[in-house]
C-alpha positions in Angstrom: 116.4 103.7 98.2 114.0 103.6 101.0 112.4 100.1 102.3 109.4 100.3 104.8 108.0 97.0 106.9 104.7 96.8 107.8 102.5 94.0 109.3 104.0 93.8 112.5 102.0 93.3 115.6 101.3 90.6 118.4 99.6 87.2 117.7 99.1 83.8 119.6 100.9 81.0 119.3 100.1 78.9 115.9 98.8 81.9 114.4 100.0 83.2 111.0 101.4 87.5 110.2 102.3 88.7 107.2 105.0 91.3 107.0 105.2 93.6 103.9 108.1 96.0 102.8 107.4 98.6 100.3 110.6 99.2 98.0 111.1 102.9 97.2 114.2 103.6 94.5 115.0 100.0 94.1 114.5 98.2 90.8 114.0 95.1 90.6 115.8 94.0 87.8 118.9 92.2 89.1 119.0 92.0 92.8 118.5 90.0 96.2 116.1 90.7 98.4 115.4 89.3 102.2 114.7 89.4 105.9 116.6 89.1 109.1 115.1 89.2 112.7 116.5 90.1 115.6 115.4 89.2 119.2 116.2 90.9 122.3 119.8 89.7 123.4 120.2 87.6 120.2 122.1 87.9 117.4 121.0 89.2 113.9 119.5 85.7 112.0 119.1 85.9 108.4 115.8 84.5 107.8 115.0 84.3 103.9 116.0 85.9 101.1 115.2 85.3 97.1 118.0 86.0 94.8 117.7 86.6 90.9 120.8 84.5 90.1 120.9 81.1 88.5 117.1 81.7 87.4 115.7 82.7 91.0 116.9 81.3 94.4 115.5 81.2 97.6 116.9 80.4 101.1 115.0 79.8 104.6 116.8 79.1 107.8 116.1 75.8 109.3 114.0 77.5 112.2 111.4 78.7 109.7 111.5 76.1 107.1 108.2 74.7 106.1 106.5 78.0 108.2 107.6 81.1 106.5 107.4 81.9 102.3 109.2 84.7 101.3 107.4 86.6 98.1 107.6 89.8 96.2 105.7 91.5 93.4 107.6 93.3 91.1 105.1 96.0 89.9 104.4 97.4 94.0 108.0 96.7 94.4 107.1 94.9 97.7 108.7 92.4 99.4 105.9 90.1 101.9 107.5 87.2 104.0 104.0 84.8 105.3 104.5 83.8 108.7 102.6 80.2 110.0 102.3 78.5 113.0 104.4 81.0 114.8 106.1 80.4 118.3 107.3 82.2 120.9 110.8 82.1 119.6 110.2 83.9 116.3 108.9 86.9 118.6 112.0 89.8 117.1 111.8 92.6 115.2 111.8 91.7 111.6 114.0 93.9 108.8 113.6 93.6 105.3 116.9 93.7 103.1 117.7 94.7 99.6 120.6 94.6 96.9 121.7 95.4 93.6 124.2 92.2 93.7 122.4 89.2 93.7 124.7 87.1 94.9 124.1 89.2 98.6 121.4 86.0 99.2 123.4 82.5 99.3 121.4 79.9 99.1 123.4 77.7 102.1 124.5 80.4 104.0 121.4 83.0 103.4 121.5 86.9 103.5 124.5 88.8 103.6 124.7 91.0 106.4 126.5 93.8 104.2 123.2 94.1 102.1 123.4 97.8 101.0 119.5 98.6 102.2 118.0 97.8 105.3 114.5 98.6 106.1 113.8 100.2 110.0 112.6 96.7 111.5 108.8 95.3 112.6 108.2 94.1 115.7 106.8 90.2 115.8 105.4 89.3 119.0 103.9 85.4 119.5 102.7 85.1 123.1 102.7 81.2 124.4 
């Protein structure tokens, strides 16, 4: 399984970027999928993620609620995650996560940072 982000790149503050991360190997059948970012002297921050359980699930953290959508599309096996009125703070660089066990996406607590595929991280820049 290969995933690959794209989209990345530098972009004002209030401006909108949308990431994309092609799935290679990975079916989509029963699965989570998701992003973390991580900013220079920051911790890992699960972002979003979509899980297949109870129906379909989908978690944002609270710094990106109302902002950020997370999407896929099942026939490109891509992932996208739609990023609005961007600040300085979500400057990071952006990695896109996948599993075969759905339950890897919580819907309180987010993406599991064990997620068996990572992708090789996008940089977000947002200058003030």
């Amino acid at each position: 399984v290969q995933l690959a982000e794209s989209g990345g790149g530098l972009v004002q503050s209030g401006g909108s970027l949308r990431l994309s991360c092609k799935a290679s190997g990975f079916t989509f059948d029963d699965y989570a999928i998701g992003w973390f970012r991580q900013a220079p002297g920051k911790e890992r921050e699960g972002v979003s993620c979509f899980s297949t359980s109870g129906g379909g699930t989908t978690y944002y953290a609270d710094s990106v609620k109302g902002r950020f959508t997370i999407s896929h599309d099942n026939v490109e096996n891509t992932l996208y995650l739609q990023m609005s009125s961007l600040k300085p703070e979500d400057s990071a660089v952006y990695f896109c996560v996948a599993d075969h066990y759905s339950g890897s996406c919580d819907t309180r607590k987010g993406p599991y940072y064990g997620m068996n595929y990572w992708g090789g991280g996008a940089l977000v820049t947002v200058s003030s």
